[in-house]
C-alpha positions in Angstrom: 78.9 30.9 -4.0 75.2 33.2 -3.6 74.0 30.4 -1.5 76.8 29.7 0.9 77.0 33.5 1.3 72.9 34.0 2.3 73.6 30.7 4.4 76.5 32.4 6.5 73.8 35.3 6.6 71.0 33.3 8.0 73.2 31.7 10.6 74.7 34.9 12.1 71.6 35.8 12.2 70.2 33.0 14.2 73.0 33.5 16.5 72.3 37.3 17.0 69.0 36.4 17.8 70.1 33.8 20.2 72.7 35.9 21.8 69.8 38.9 22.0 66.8 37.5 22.8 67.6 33.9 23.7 68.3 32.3 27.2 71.5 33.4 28.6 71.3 36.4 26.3 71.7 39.9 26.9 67.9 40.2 28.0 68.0 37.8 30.8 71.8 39.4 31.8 70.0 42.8 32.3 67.3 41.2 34.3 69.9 39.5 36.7 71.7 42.9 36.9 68.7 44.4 38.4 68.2 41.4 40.5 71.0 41.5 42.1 71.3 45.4 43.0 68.0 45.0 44.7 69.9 41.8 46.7 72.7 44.0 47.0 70.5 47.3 48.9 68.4 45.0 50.5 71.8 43.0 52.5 72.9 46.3 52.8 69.9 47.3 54.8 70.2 43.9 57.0 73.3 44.5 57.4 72.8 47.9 58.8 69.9 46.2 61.1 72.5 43.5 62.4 75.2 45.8 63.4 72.9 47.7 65.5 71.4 44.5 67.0 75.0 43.4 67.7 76.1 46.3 69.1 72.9 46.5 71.5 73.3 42.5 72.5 77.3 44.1 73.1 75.9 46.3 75.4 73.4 44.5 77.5 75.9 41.9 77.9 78.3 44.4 79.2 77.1 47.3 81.2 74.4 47.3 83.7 73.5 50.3 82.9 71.6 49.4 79.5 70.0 46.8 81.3 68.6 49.5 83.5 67.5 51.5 81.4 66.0 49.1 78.6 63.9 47.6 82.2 62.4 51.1 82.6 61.9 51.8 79.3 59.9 48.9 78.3 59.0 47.0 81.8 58.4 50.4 83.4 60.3 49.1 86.3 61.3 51.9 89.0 64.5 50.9 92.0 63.0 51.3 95.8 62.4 54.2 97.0 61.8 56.2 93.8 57.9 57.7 93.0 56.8 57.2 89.6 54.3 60.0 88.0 52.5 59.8 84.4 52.0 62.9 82.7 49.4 62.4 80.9 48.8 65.1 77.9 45.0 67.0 78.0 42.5 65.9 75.1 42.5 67.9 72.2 39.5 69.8 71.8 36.7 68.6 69.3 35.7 71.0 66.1 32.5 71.7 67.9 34.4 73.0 71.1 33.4 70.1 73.2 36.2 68.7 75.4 
């Protein structure tokens, strides 16, 4: 009867280990947890990055306006008739009060 019973013993042990430390186990569970929150803020984040593409493709492809504007803001285009001028901001003084 002593042996059966330290046999039981042994083999919930070997299964506490296994469910503890072996594959599939808790260990590895709590690594795939973390794994996928970081997956999870990181396709939140994309997400985020898509609707505002969406909604900017949205608006080129509907007002005329945005295409306007995005032309002069990054082609510096200007319509007929208009002047441009560039402002162009004075150079900070050196330490040494040199220009």
């Amino acid at each position: 009867m002593r042996v059966l019973t330290i046999l039981l013993v042994l083999a919930l042990l070997a299964l506490q280990y296994k469910l503890w430390f072996g594959a599939g186990g808790f260990s590895d569970i709590a690594v795939l947890s973390d794994r996928v929150e970081a997956q999870e803020a990181e396709n939140a984040l994309l997400k985020t990055r898509n609707d505002e593409l969406r909604a900017e493709v949205e608006d080129l492809q509907n007002r005329l306006e945005a295409v306007e504007e995005r032309a002069r803001n990054e082609l510096g285009l200007i319509r007929e008739g208009e002047e441009f001028y560039q402002v162009v901001p004075a150079p900070e003084a050196d330490e040494g009060g040199a220009p």
